[in-house]
C-alpha positions in Angstrom: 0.0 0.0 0.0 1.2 3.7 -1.0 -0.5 6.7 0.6 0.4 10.3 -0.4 -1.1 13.2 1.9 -1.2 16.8 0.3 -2.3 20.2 1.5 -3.0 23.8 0.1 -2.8 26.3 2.5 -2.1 30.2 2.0 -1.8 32.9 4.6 -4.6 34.9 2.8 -6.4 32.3 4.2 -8.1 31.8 0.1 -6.9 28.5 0.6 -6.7 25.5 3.1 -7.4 22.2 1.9 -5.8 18.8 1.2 -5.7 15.9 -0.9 -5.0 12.3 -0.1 -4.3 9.8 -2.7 -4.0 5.6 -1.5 -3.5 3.1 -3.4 -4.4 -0.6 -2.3 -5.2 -3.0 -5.6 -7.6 0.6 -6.0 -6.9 4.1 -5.6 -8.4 5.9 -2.7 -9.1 9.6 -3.4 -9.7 11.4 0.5 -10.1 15.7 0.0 -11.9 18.1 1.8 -11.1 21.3 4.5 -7.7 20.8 6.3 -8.9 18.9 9.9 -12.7 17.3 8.1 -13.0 14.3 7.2 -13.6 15.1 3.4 -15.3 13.2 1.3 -13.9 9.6 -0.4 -14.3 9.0 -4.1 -12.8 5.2 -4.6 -11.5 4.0 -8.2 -11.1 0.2 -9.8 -8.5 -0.3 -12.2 -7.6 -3.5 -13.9 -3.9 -4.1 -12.8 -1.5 -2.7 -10.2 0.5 -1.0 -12.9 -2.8 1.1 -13.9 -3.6 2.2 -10.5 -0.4 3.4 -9.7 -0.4 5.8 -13.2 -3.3 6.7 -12.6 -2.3 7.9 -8.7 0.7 9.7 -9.8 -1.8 11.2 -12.7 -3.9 12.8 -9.8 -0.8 13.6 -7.5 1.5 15.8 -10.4 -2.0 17.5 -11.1 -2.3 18.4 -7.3 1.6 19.6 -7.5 1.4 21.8 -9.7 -1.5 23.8 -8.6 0.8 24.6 -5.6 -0.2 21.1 -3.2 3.0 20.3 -0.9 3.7 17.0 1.1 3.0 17.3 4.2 1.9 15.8 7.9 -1.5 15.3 8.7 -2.2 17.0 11.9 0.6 19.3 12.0 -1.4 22.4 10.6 -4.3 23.6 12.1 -7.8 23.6 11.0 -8.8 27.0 9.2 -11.1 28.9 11.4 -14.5 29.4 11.3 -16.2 32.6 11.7 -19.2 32.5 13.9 -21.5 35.5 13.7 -21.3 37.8 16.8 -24.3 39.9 17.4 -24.8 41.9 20.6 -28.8 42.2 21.7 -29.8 45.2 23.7 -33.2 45.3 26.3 -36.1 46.6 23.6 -37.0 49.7 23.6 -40.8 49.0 22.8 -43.6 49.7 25.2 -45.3 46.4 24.7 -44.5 43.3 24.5 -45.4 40.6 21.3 -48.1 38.5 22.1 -45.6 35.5 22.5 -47.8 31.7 22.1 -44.8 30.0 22.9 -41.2 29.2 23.5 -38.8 26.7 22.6 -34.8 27.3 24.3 -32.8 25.7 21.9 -29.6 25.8 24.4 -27.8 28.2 22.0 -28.0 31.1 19.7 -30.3 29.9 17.1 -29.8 31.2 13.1 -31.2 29.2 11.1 -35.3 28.4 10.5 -38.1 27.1 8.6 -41.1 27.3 8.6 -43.5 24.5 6.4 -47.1 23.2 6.3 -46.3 20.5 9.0 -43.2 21.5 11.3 -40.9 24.5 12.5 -37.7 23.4 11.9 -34.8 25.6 14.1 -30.9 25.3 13.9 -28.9 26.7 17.0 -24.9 26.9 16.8 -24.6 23.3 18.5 -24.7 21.7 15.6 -28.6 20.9 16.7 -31.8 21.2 14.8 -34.9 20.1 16.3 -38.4 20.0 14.8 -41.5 21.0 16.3 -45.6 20.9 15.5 -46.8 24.9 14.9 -47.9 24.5 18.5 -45.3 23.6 20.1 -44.9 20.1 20.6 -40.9 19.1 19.6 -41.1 16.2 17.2 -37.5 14.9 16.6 -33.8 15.8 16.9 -31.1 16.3 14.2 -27.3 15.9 15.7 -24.9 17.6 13.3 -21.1 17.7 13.8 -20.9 21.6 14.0 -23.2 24.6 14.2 -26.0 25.5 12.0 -25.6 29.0 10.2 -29.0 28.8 8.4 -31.8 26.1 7.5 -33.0 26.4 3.6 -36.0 24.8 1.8 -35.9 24.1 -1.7 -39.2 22.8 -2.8 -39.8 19.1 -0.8 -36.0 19.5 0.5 -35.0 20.7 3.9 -31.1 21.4 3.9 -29.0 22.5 6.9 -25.6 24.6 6.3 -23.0 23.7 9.0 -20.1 25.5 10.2 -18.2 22.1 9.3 -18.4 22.7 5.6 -21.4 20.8 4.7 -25.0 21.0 3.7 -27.3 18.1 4.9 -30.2 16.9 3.4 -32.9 16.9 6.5 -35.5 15.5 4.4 -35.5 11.9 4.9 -34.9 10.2 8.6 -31.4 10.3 8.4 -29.4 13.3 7.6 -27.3 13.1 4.6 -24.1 15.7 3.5 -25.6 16.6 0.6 -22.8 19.4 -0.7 -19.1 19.7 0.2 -18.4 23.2 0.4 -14.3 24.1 -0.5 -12.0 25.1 2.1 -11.7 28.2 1.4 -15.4 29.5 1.5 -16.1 30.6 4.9 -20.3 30.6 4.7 -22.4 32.9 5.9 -25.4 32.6 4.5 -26.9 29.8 1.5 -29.5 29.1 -0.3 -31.0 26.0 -2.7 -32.8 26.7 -5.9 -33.9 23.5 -8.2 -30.6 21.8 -6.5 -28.2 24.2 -7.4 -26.2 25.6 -4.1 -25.7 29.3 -3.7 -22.8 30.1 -0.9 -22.3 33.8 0.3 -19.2 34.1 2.5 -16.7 36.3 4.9 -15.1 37.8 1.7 -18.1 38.8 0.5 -18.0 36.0 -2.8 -20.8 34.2 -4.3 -19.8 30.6 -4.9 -22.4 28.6 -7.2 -22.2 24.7 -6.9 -24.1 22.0 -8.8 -25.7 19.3 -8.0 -23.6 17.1 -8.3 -21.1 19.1 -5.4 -19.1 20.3 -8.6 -18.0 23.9 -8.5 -20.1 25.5 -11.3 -19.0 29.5 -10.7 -17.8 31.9 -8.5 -17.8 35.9 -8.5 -15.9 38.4 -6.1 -18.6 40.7 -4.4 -18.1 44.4 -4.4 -18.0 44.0 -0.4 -17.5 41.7 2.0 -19.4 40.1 4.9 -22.4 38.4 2.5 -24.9 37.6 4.7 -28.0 37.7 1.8 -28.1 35.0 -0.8 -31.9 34.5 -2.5 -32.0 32.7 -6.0 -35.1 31.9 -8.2 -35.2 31.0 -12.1 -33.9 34.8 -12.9 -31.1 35.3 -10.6 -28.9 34.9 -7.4 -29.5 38.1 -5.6 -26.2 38.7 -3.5 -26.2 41.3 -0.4 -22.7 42.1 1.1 -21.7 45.2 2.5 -21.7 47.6 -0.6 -25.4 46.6 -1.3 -27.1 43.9 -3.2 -26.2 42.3 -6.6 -28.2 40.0 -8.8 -26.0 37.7 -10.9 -27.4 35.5 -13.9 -27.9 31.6 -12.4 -26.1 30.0 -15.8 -22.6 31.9 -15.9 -22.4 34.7 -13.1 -22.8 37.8 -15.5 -23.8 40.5 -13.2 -27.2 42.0 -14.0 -27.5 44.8 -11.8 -26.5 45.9 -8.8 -27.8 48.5 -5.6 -25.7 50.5 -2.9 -28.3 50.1 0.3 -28.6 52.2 3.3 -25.9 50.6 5.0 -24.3 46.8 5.0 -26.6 44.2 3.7 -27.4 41.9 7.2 -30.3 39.5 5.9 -32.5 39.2 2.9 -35.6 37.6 2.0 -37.5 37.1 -1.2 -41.1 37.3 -2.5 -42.0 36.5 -6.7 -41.2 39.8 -7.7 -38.7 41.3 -5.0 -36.0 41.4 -2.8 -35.7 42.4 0.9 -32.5 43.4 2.3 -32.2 44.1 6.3 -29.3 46.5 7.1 -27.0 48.0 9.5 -28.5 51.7 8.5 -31.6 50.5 10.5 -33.9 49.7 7.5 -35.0 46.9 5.5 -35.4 47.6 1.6 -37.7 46.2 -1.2 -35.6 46.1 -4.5 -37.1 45.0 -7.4 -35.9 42.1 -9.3 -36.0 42.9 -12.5 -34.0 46.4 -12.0 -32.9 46.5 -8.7 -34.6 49.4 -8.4 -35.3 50.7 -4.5 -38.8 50.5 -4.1 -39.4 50.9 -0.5 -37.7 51.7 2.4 -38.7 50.2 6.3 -37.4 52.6 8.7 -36.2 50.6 12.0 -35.0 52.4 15.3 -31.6 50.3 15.6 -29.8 47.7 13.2 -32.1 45.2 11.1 -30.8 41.8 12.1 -33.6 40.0 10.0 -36.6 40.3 8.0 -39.7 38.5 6.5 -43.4 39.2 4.6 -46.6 38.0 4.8 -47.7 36.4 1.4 -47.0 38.9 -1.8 -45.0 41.3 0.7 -48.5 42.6 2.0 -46.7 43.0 5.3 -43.2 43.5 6.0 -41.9 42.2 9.0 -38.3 43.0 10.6 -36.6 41.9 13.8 -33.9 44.7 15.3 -30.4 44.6 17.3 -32.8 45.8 20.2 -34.7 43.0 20.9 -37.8 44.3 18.9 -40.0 43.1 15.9 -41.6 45.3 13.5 -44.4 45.3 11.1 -45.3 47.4 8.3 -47.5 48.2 5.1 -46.2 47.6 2.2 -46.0 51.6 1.2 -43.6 51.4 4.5 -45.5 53.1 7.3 -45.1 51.6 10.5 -48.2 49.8 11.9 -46.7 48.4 14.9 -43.0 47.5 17.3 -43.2 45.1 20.0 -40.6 43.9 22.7 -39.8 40.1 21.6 -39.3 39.0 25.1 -36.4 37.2 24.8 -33.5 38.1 22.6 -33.2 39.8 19.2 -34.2 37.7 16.3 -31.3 36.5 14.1 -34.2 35.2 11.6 -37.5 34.8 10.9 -40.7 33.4 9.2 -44.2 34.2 8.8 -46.9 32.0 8.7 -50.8 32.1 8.5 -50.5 34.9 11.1 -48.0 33.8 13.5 -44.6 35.0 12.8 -42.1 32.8 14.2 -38.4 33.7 15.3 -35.2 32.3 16.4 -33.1 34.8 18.8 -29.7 35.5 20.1 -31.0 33.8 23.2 -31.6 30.4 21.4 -35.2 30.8 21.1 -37.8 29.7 18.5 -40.6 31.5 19.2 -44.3 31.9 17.8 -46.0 35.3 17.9 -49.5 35.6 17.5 -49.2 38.5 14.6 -53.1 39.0 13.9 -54.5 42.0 14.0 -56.9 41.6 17.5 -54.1 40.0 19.1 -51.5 42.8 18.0 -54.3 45.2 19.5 -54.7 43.6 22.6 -50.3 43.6 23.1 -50.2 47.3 22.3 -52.8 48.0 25.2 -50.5 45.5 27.6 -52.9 42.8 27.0 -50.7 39.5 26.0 -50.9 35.4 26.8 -49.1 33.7 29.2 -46.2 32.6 27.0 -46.0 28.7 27.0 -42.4 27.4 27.9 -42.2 24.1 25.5 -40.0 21.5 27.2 -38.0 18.2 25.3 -40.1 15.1 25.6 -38.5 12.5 27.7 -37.6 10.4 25.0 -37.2 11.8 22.0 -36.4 10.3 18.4 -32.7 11.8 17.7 -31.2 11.4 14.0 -27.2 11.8 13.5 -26.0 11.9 9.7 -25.0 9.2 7.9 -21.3 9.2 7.0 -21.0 5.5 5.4 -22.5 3.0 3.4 -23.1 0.8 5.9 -25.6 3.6 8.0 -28.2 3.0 4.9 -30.9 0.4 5.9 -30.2 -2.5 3.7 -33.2 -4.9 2.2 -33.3 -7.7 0.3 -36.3 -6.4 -2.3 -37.4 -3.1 -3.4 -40.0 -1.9 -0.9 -43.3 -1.5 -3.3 -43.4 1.5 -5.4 -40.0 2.9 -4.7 -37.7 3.5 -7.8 -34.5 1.2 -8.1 -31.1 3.3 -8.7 -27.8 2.1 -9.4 -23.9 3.2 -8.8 -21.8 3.3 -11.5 -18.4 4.7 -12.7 -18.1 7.3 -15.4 -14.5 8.6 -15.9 -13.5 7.9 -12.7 -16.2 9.6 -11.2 -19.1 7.3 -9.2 -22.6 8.2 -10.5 -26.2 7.3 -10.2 -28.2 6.2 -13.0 -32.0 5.5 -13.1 -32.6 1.4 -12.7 -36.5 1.4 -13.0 -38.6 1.9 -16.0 -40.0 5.8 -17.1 -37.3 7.4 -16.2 -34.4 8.9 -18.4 -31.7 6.4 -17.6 -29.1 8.9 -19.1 -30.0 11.7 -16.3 -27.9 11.6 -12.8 -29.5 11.5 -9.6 -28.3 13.6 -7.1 -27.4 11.3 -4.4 -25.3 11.4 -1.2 -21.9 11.0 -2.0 -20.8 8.9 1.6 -22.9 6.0 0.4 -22.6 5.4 -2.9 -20.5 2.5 -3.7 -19.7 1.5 -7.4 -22.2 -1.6 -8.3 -24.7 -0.9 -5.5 -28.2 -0.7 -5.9 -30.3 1.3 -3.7 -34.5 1.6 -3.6 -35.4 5.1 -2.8 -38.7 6.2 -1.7 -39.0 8.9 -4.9 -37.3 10.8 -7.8 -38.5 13.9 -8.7 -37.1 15.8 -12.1 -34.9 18.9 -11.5 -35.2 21.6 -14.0 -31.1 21.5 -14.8 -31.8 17.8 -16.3 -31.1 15.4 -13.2 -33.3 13.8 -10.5 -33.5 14.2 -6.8 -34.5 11.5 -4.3 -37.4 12.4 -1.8 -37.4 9.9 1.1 -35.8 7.5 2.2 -32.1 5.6 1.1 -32.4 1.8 1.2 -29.3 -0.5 0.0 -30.5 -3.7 -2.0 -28.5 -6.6 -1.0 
């Protein structure tokens, strides 16, 4: 057995990755962030003599892109910047009308908000799911903290401080996307299974669905803590403003200076919202960019949100206060949260739910009787919801051997098969009406060249691929 151990790492910190090439009868390919795991991509070759060309192949590529040899261990992991937000008492005279409260143990980013569950991600790497009222339903374990929770479509995804995006849609948590070294996220978001990554140095990093790098752009600022994309664009907000960029090559389309540094954004059909430091939240339109509307805030915007069709406008400040206004912009009401500033938010069939610097998911009653009732010092007793004594808890999957393996395809799943492509391991469509020369986005820590798998679902991407819904079972 050979094994050759490689890393990239530059002070400018634009760099800090390595590569890790094995061969035993097979050549072993291990990459990823300096101190992760990084993923594994295996390769067959027909003799000895093969699989040691094709080894050195990969290695003289690495060397000459600047990889040295080096010891694992020895060099640090890169760092990993954690948001730091301060929260000051609200200045508001009332307080929300607060239905309940869920302390997630630590400060919580990232939330969702579907027709089932509340899902919330806290910066312990946990991300629990709860019924709208209240109940907690399950628990997600992730390696590292949560910086935001995303939904494209059926898909729930989580972005870790690790490097990775899982998939939180079927029982077991899968990395979905390996994000490079050298992108420190802040902020993601999933369109048709494409991966848009906004980070420290204020880039936008587009990635396929197949965790292949498709394109990346330098931002006019830095600190990019709004990424939105849809079928148009990828609208980008970093500290010089927002920018959209075309989804199929980058090319910018337009681009807005805001009042202040861009520190959240939210999307409707036909606009953008961007909360900033200037103590605003602003409507751009998405076809121009065009400043539409500006939500005047008494202290730093740390997140924002609408009602359906942006018919309210929602905001949460550095002060421990939500907002809510018309869509022309005037001011119909500012409560006290009760707990925390909110870091982001959702709203819902008139209950606006938020996650706080205190580690909080909250749910406010946002109609307009009980908004009435809060501003005249009327409010509910706020319900503390507490962990069930046991509750289901789901860690991710990291190998092959995690996946559930059955002897026969459970009834009306779809049958899909591993296969390698030019080195590269694949999955093709087994069962009939599909387009058996499509791939399938599929989690790259189980595949294993020859397996077969029964999956609960495929659904057809736009971008020519399918995506599984459900659950991963291994045919035997």
């Amino acid at each position: 057995m050979s094994r050759t151990y490689l890393e990239l790492s530059q002070d400018d910190g634009s760099a800090h990755k390595f590569y890790e090439v094995t061969v035993q009868g097979q050549v072993t390919v291990r990459y990823g962030r300096i101190g992760a795991a990084g993923q594994t991509q295996t390769s067959t070759f027909p003799t000895a003599r093969k699989a040691e060309a094709a080894a050195a192949k990969k290695i003289g590529e690495k060397v000459r892109k600047g990889y040295e040899a080096a010891v694992q261990g020895q060099r640090a992991p890169r760092a990993v910047t954690r948001r730091q937000v301060s929260s000051a008492p609200s200045t508001a005279r009332a307080v929300a009308p607060v239905l309940w409260r869920f302390r997630t143990g630590s400060a919580a980013f990232g939330i969702h908000i579907d027709e089932d569950k509340c899902w919330v991600g806290n910066q312990a790497g946990d991300v629990y799911t709860l019924a709208h009222g209240g109940e907690v339903l399950a628990r997600y374990q992730l390696p590292d903290g949560v910086k935001c929770l995303v939904a494209d479509d059926f898909w729930i995804y989580a972005g870790c401080d690790d490097g990775r995006v899982y998939d939180l849609s079927s029982k077991l948590p899968f990395a979905a996307y390996d994000i490079a070294a050298d992108v420190d996220i802040f902020w993601l978001d999933i369109h048709e299974g494409v991966l848009n990554v906004a980070d420290r140095a204020g880039r936008l990093t587009v990635i396929d669905h197949e965790d292949e790098h498709q394109w990346a752009r330098g931002g006019r600022g830095e600190h990019a803590w709004m990424v939105r994309a849809d079928d148009r664009a990828v609208y980008h907000g970093h500290t010089r403003g927002v920018t959209a960029h075309s989804p199929d090559g980058g090319t910018e389309m337009w681009h807005t200076p805001t009042q202040g540094a861009v520190l959240f954004g939210w999307q409707e059909d036909h606009a953008v919202y961007a909360g900033t430091a200037r103590h605003t939240v602003q409507r751009l339109s998405k076809a121009t960019g065009t400043i539409e509307a500006t939500y005047r805030c008494d202290s730093p915007v740390y997140s924002c949100a609408t009602s359906p069709g942006g018919r309210f406008v929602f905001a949460g400040d550095s002060a421990s206060s939500v907002y809510c206004f018309d869509r022309d912009g005037t001011r119909l009401w500012k409560l006290g949260t009760g707990g925390g500033s909110a870091l982001s938010m959702q709203y819902r069939d008139e209950r606006l739910f938020l996650v706080t610097t205190d580690g909080s998911l909250v749910c406010v009653d946002a109609s307009e009787a009980a908004v009435t009732a809060a501003q005249q010092g009327s409010v509910p007793v706020a319900r503390d919801v507490k962990l069930a004594a046991t509750l289901p808890t789901y860690a991710p999957a990291t190998t092959a051997t995690a996946v559930t393996t059955v002897t026969a395809a459970p009834a009306g799943s779809v049958v899909v098969e591993c296969v390698q492509e030019n080195g590269r391991t694949r999955i093709h469509v087994v069962s009939e009406g599909y387009d058996r020369s499509w791939n399938v986005q599929f989690p790259r820590a189980i595949r294993e060249p020859g397996a077969r798998y029964a999956v609960d679902a495929l659904h057809a991407a736009s971008g020519g691929f399918y995506r599984v819904r459900g659950d991963i079972r291994r045919l035997q």
